[in-house]
Residue, then its C-alpha position, 0 to 999 in steps of 0.5 A: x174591872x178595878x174595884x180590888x184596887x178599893x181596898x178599904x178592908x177595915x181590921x177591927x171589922x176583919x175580926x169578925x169574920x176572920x176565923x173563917x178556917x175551923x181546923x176540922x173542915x179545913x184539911x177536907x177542904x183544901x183538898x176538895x179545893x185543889x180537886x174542882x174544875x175552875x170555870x166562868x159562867x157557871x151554876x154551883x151549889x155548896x151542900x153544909x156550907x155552915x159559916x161559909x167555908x168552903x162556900x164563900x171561897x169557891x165563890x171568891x175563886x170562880x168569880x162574878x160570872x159564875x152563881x154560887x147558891x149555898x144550903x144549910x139548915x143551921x140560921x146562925x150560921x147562915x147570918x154569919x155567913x152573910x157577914x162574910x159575904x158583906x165584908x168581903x164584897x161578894x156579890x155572886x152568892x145565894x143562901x138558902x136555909x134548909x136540907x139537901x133532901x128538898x134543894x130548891x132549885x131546877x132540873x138540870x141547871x147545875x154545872x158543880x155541887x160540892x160538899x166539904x163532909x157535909x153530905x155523910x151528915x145528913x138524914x136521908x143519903x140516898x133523898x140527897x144524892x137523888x136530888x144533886x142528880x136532878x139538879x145537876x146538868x149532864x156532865x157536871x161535876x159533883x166532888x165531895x169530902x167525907x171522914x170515914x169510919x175508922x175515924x178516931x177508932x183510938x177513942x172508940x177502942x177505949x170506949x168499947x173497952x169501958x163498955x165491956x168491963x161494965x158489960x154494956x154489950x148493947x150499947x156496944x152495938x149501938x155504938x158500931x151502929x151509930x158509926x156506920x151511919x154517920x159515917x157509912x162505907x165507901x162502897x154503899x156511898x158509891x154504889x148510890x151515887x151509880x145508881x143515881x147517874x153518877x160516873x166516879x171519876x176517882x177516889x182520894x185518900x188521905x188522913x190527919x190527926x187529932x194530937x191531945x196531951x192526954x183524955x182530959x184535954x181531948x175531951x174538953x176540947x170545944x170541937x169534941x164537945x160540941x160535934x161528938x159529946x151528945x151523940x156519945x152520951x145518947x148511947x149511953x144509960x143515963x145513970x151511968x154517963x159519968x162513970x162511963x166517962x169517968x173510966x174513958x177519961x182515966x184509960x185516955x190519961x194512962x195512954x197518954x203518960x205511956x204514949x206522950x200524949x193522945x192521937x186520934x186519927x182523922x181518915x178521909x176521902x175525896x170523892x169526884x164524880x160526873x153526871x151521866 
């Protein structure tokens, strides 16, 4: 009962593990954290885990006498996850690497599934909803967080702005559609999750921001880059991507000299639900 008396933490192992917290999934999942319903001796399964948060801190949380299992697709990140696991010494974690369309796991053998804006990223919403109902046991708790779609409209508004001016008006379209699937509306989200046996028990909202000093250093920010970049250069003809960017990254500046810097709102929402 006194193995945290052990604090054999090493620093220069810590570095490895340490940067646990990317700022993206953290105002998400500090609210989701503050929403779940602690309790011993029981099943959860953390949906787009990634690098372990905020898996590998419910797990901490609940305790040994509680199973923990996390999926995600993404291999890397799932061996840096175990790293964690390792360093930290928790024991009561199973990974597995695949998609939340095909969890798998027992009927009924659930008591929480949570997901920290993982489930509004995946291929087939409906497939995966269906399958947190099968797995969940009658009265679990399933809550979730998700960004919504006024997500960063400041840079879309320029974005749409360049497209008109070189009467891109298709790739407008695209540029909406691909929006309302990655981030569809409340409304159609909980409607599937009623028809799937879900009783929504309340819905947070809340917002961040992106603060920048002007385009050029929001759009060389790594996060940009690495989660929005190619989704917004795939809407794009290809003999214009550098023009399009061009003129976005010039309107951004011109903001950003009017303005005092550039500011992209983060709108989001928290989602808690039981099964029926």
């Amino acid at each position: 009962m006194t193995k945290y008396l052990d604090n054999t933490f090493d620093p220069n192992r810590l570095l490895n593990t340490f940067d646990e917290l990317p700022f993206w999934s953290a105002p998400f999942g500090l609210k989701l954290l503050d929403n779940i319903d602690y309790k011993k001796n029981i099943s959860v399964l953390d949906i787009g885990f990634g690098s372990g948060f905020p898996l590998t801190e419910i797990a901490m949380r609940l305790g040994d006498s509680c199973t923990i299992y996390g999926i995600d697709p993404w291999a890397e990140a799932i061996e840096r996850t175990r790293l964690k696991l390792d360093y930290y010494n928790i024991n009561n974690v199973n990974l597995i690497e695949g998609v939340a369309e095909n969890i798998p796991l027992k009927d009924d053998s659930l008591d929480l599934i949570t997901s920290n804006n993982g489930i509004n990223n995946v291929a087939d919403i409906e497939q995966v909803i269906s399958e947190c109902s099968r797995i969940m046991k009658p009265g679990g708790q399933f809550i979730q967080t998700m960004n919504l779609d006024k997500t960063m409209f400041e840079f879309y508004n320029v974005m749409k702005d360049v497209l008109i001016e070189l009467k891109l008006y298709e790739e407008i379209e695209d540029m909406h559609k691909h929006i309302a699937v990655k981030r569809p509306s409340i409304d159609l989200f909980t409607e599937i999750m009623q028809e799937c046996g879900f009783i929504i028990k309340s819905i947070e909202y809340d917002q961040f921001n992106y603060k920048f000093v002007d385009g050029t250093t929001l759009l060389s920010h790594y996060f940009i880059r690495m989660a929005f970049m190619d989704s917004w250069i795939a809407l794009l003809p290809q003999n214009k991507i550098k023009e399009i960017f061009s003129q976005i990254e010039n309107a951004l500046n011109k903001q950003a000299d009017i303005l005092g810097g550039i500011k992209l709102s983060v709108p989001y929402v928290l989602i808690d639900a039981i099964k029926k």
